[in-house]
N, C-alpha and C positions, 0 to 999 in steps of 0.2 A: 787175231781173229780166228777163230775156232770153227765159222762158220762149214760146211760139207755138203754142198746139196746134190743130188741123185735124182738121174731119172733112169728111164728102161734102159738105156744104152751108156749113157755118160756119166761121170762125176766129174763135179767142178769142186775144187778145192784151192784153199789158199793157196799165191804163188809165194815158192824160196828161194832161198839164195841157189838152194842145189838145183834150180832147175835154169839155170843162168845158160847152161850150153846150149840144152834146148830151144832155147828164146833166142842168142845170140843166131841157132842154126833157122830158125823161121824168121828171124829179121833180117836175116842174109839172103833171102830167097828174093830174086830179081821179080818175078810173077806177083809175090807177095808184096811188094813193096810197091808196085805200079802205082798203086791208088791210096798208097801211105803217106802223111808229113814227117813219119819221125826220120827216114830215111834208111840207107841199109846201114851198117855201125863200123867203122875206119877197122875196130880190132875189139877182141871178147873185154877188153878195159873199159869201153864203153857201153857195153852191155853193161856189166858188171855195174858199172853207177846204176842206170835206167830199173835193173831187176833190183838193187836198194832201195832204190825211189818207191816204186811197185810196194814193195814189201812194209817201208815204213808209212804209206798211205793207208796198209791197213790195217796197220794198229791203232792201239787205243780204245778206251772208252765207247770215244765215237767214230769210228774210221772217215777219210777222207771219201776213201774210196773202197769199192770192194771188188779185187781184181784174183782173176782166178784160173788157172790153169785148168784145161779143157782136157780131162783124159776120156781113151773109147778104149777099154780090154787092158787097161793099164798103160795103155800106149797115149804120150802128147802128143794133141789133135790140136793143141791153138792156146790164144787166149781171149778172156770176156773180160770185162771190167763196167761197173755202175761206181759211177763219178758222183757223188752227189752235191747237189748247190747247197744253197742257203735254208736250212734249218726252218725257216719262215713260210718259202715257196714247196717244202716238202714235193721237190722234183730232183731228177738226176741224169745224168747222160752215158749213154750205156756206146761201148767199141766192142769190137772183135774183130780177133784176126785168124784164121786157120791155117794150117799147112795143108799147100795142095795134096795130100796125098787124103784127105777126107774133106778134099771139097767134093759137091751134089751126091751126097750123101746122106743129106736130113741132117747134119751134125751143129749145122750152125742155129739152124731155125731149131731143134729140140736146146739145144741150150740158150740161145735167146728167148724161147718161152720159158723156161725153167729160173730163168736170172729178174725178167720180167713181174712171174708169180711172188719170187722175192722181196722183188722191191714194193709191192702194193700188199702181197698179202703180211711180211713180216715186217719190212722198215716203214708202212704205212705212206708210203708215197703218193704223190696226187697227181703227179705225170712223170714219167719217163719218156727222154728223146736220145735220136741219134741222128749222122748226120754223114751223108757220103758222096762222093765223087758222079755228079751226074752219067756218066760212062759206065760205072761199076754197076750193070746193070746185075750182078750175081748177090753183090750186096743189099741192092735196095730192092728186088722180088724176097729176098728173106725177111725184110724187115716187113712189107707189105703180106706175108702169108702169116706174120705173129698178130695183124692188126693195127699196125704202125700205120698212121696216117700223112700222105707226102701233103704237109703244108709250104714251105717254103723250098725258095729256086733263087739261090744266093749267086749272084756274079762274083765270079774271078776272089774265091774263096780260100783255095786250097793250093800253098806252092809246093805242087807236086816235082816229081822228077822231071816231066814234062813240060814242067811250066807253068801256069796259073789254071784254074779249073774253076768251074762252079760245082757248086754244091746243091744237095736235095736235103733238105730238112724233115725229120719224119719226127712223130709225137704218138704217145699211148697214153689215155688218161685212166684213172681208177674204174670210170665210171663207164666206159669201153666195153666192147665185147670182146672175148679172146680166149 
């Protein structure tokens, strides 16, 4: 995937293997993981599969997925990813995670809209959703300022570190204001 997208402040670029510490050191972050399923990673060996995984989703023709490292001044701010379904339902599901040192900052919501315009205006999508921990309120006001809509309130969705959680379901159609 060659893809590079840019906005006033951010580029989002394909993730690499070289940026496995990086990732390992934001998936290690306790704060960060609160409201995670993947969980924090035993040792950088298991990073090291998950950023494989990452990287061969997005090759290909047609990628799996298209997951991307969040830089602000050359510096890693996080990662985004648009997951897409089935070919047929031309929709996909969009994650992010940040390292607290560029949370409330704009950084999340300018690359959520930025990753968004992607998927409608170049992979031609007809919804993008995403999906967060009813408590994460820092998540789901970002996803509500891109336009995202809270349609669903999923019971005991997410086995968090804390246990079982419910979930907010949010939804962006093509035909959306944004």
């Amino acid at each position: 995937m060659n893809v590079i997208l840019k906005t006033e402040r951010l580029t989002l670029r394909p993730v690499t293997i070289d940026d496995t510490e990086a990732i390992h050191q934001l998936h290690s972050i306790e704060e960060v993981d609160k409201y995670n399923t993947l969980g924090i990673p035993e040792n950088i060996e298991v990073t090291i599969l998950h950023v494989k995984d990452l990287v061969k989703s997005n090759q290909g023709e047609q990628p799996q997925a298209y997951t991307f490292v969040i830089e602000n001044d050359n510096q890693f701010a996080g990662l985004i990813s648009l997951n897409l379904g089935r070919a047929k339902y031309k929709n996909a599901e969009i994650w992010f995670k940040l390292h607290p040192d560029f949370w409330n900052k704009g950084i999340a919501t300018e690359a959520l809209k930025e990753i968004i315009s992607f998927g409608f205006n170049t992979l031609n999508l007809h919804r993008i959703e995403a999906g967060c921990a009813v408590d994460n309120i820092s998540s789901y006001k970002v996803l509500e300022k891109v336009g995202m809509i809270r349609e669903a309130h999923t019971r005991q969705l997410l086995p968090l570190k804390s246990g079982w959680t419910d979930n907010y379901g949010y939804a962006i159609l093509s035909t959306d204001l944004r």
